[in-house]
N, C-alpha and C positions, 0 to 999 in steps of 0.2 A: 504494500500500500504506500509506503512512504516513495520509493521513484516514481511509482506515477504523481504522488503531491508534489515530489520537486520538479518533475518535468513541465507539472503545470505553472510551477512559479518560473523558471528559466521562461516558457514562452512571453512573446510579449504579445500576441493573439489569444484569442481562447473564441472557443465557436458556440453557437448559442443551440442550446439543448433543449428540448421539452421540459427538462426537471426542473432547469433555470428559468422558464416562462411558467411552470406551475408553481414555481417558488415567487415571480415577481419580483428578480435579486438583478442586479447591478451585472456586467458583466466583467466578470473577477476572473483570478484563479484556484479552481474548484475541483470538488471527486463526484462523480457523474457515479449513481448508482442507481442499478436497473436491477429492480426485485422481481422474478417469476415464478409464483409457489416458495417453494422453500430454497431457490438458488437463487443466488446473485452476481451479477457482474459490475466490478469498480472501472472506471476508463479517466483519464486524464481531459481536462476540455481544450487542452492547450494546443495549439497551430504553430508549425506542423503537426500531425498526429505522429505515433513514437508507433512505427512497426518492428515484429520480432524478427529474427533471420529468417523466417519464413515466409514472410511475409503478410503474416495477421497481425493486427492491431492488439499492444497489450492491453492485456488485462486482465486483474486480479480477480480469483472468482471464489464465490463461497456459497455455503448452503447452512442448512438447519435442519431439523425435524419433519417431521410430514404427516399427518395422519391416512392412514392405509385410504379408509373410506373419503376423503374429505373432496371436495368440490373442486375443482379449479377457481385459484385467483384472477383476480386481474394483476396483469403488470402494475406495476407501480416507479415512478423515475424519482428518484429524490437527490436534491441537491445539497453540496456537503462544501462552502466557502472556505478556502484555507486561512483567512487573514484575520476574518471575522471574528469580533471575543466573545465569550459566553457570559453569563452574568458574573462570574466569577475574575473574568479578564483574560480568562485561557484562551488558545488559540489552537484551531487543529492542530495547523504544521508542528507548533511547540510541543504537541501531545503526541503527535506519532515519532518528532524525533527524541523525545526524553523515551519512549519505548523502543528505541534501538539500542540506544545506549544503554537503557538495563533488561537489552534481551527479552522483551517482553514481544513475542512474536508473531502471537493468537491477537487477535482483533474483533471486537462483540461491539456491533452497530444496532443502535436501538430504534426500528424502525415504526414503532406505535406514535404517531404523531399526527393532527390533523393535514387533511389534505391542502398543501402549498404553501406548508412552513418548510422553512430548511433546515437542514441538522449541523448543528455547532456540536464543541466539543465535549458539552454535557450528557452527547449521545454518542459518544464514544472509547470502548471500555477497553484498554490494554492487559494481559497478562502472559505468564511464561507457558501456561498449559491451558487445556480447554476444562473449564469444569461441570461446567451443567450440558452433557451428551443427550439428554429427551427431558420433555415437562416433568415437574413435580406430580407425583401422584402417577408415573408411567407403573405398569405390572411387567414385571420379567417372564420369562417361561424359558427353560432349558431347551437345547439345540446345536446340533454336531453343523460346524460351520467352520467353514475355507475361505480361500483368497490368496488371488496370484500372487501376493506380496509375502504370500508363508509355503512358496513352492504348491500350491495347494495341498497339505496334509490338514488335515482335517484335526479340528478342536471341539470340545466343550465347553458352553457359554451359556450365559445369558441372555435372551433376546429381549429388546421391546418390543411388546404384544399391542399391536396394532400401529409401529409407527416405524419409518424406514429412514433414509436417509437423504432421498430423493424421486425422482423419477422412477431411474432403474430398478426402485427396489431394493436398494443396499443394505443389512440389515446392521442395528446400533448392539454393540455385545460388548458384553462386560465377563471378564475373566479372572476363574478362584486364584489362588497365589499358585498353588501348584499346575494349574494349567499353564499361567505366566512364564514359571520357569522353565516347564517344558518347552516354550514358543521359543526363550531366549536361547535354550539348548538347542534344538533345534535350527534355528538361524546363522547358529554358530558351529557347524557340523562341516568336516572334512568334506564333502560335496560342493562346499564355496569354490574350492580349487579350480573346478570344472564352468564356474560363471564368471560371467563377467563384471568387471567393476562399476556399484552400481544399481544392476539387477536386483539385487535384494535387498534388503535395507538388514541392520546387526540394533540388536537391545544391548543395554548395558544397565547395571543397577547403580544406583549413587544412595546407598543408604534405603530410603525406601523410596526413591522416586526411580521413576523405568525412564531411561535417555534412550530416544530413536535416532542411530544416527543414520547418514547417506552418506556411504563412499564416492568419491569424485577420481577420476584418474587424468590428473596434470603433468603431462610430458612426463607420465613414465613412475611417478609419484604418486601414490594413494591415499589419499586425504579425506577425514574424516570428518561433516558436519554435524551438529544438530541440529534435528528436524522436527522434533517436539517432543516433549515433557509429560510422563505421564503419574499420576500419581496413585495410591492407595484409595479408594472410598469412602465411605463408614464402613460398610462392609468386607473391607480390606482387598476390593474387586479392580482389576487395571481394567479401563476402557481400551486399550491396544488398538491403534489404528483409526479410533472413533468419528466416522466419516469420511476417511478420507482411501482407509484399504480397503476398499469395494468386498466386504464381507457378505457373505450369502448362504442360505442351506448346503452342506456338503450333500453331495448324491448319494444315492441309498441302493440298495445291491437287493434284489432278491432271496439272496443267500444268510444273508443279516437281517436277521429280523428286529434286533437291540442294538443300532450299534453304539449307543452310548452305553457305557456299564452303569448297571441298576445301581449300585453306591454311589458313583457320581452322580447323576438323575437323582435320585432322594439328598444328594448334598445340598445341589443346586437349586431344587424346591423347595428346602427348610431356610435357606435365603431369602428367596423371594416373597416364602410367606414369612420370613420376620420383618422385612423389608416393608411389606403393609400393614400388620400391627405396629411399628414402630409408627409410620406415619399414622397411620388412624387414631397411633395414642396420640402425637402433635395434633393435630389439625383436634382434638377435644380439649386438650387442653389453653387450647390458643384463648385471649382474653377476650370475652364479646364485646362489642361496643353499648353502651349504656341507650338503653333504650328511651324515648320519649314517656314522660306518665303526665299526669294533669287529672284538673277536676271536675267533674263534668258540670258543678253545681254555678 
């Protein structure tokens, strides 16, 4: 997000957008943000436009939650002024650069806002990992699930029950600890030799947070990024991947009629239902609002 915000400040053009005539704003340098269902794309408004080697237009893109059954939206353009203060005096740019400089990578744009205001930097939330992967009050349900990012071998998870990750179908899963380190064994198995630099991506533990790195291969030189930040839950559960490694139902065999083992499945389900007693004890305890009384006389 932030070279597209600089690109847009380096231009001395900027073109004029839907988002910027439904916002009724000035023509600045801004982040063009195009909402569809649950993805979204960021784009720079500045002239020239900034093509990849490929020759598409960048652009940073993101998604959310989704519910299984739900409607189709409408698109939505919303305008995001880089210069502009919030009540506070902050300013975007200053907010996405102080989240460079402390690594704060994951980006959460708060897009509940009347139609044709703009978003300042009070709707915009930086951190080092992603933390809320589905709504409060989501129900889990156990499920043997893969993804080209883990060789496809096949895991047991957690799924949200009725909510995906986009279009596709991608499914949001959460993993026991000892699933976790399977995945991180796994990833880290003598068959790397045989791939390419890259192809895979490698876990690494720091304590209790899961580092995802991406290997790079620079003139011969293998260089390790990170790629995101996973942490422990309440439930002591890594979200692994969450949105972004196209997780799915692993395929099932005629020959298997179990293939998840029955102790893992009863592990997995005494989770999930502590997971909603816990919630169902918050949400009764939570404090009412004081009701109206009066007298009728």
């Amino acid at each position: 997000m932030l070279p597209l915000a600089e690109h847009a400040l380096a231009c001395t053009t900027h073109r004029l957008t839907r988002a910027q005539i439904a916002a009724g704003e000035h023509n600045t340098p801004a982040l063009i943000l195009r909402r569809s269902g649950c993805d979204g794309e960021l784009r720079s408004n500045g002239v020239p436009l900034w093509y990849t080697p490929h020759g598409g237009e960048q652009i940073a893109y993101g998604g959310s939650w989704r519910r299984v059954d739900a409607a189709p939206e409408p698109d939505e353009h919303l305008y995001l002024p880089l210069r502009h203060p919030d009540p506070d005096g902050r300013r975007l740019i200053d907010v996405l650069r102080a989240g460079r400089a402390l690594d704060r990578n994951w980006i959460a744009i708060d897009t509940d806002v009347w139609p044709g205001c703009a978003l300042d930097a009070t709707r915009v939330e930086l951190a080092d990992h992603r933390a809320e992967i589905a709504p409060p009050g989501t129900r889990w349900r156990p499920a043997m699930v893969t993804s080209p990012r883990v060789g496809d071998g096949n895991y047991p998870a957690l799924i949200a029950d009725g909510y995906d990750a986009g279009e596709d179908g991608h499914l949001i899963c959460r993993f026991d600890p000892p699933t976790t380190r399977q995945i991180v064994e796994d990833l880290s198995g003598p068959w790397r030799a045989t791939t390419m630099p890259g192809e895979y991506p490698l876990l690494r533990f720091d304590g209790a947070a899961l580092i995802l790195l991406e290997e790079a291969d620079r003139s011969g030189d293998i260089h390790l990024t990170v790629d995101d930040r996973c942490y422990p839950d309440r439930d002591g559960y890594y979200s692994i991947g969450a949105h972004r490694w196209l997780w799915h139902t692993a395929p099932t065999s005629p020959l298997i009629d179990e293939p998840m083992p029955m102790r893992t499945r009863l592990r997995l389900q005494a989770t999930a239902v502590a997971g909603r007693l816990r919630d169902a004890t918050t949400r009764r305890r939570r404090p009412q609002p004081p009701t109206a009384s009066g007298d009728s006389r």
